[in-house]
N, C-alpha and C positions, 0 to 999 in steps of 0.2 A: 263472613259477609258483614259488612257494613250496614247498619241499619237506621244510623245516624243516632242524634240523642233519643234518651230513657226520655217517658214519660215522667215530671213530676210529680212531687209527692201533689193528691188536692188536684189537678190536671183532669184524672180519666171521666169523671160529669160534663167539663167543660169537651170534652172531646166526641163521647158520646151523642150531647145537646148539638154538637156541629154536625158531625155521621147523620142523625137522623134530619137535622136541615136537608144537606145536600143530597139524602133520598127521597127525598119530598120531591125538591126543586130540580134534581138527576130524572125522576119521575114524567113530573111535569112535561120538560122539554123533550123527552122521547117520545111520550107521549101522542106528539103535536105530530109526529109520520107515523106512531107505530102504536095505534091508542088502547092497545091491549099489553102494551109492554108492563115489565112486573120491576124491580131495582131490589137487590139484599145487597147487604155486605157483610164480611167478617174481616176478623184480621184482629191481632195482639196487642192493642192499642192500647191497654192496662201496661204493658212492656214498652214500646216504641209507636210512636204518631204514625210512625213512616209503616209499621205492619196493617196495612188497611185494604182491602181491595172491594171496590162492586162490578157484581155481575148484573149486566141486564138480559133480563129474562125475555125472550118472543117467542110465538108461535111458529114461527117460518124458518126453514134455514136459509133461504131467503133473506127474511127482514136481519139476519144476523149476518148476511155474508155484506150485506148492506151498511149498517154499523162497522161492521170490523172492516171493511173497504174503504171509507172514510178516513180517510188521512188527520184529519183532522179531528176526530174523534175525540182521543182520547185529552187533547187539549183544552176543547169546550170543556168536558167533564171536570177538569180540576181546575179551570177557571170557575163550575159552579162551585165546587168542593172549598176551593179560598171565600170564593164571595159568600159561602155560609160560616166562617169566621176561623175554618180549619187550618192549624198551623203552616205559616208559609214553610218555613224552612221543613215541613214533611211535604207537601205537597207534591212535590215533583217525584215523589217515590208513592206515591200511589198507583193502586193497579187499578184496572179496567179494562174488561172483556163482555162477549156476549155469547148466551147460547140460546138453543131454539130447544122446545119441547119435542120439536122431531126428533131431533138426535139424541137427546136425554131417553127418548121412548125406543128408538133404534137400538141404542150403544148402550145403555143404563138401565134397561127394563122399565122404564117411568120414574129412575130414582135419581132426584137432585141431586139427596146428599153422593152419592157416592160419584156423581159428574163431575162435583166440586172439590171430590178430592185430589 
């Protein structure tokens, strides 16, 4: 798989500093329909810019079939993710999805991590 360019040497602060902008700002703007919504992200950004995904977190499976119904989704999100200063040329390989606490509690017994693997 292609994962585009390696992280720079000196780079992974500057990449980080950007991640935590646009879950601020990813936050925010979800927020504004879903005002319990939660934002993480992981991803191997020490390795490649373009390893990066957030998950938004809801209560509802609902407020996530709502999200991921959105066509347009996931395109707002990495216009916030650029306009936090995160590399263009990774950008368009960033992931984004959403789950609800329902189904983490259904399908996962209550456990994130193992939803997000």
């Amino acid at each position: 798989m292609d994962y585009g360019r390696r992280t720079m040497a000196g780079e992974e602060p500057l990449l980080r500093a950007a991640v935590r902008r646009a879950e601020i700002a990813i936050t925010t703007e979800v927020r504004r329909a879903i005002p319990d919504a939660r934002v993480t992200s992981f991803g191997a950004i020490d390795l490649y810019p373009s390893c990066l995904a957030f998950w938004i977190c809801v209560a509802t499976d609902a407020q996530r079939d709502t999200l991921l119904g959105d066509a347009a989704f996931a395109d707002r999100m990495r216009r916030i993710v650029a306009d936090c200063g995160y590399p263009a040329d990774s950008v368009d390989r960033v992931g984004f999805t959403s789950e609800s606490d329902e189904t983490v509690d259904r399908d996962w017994a209550g456990n994130w991590y193992h939803a997000m693997k």
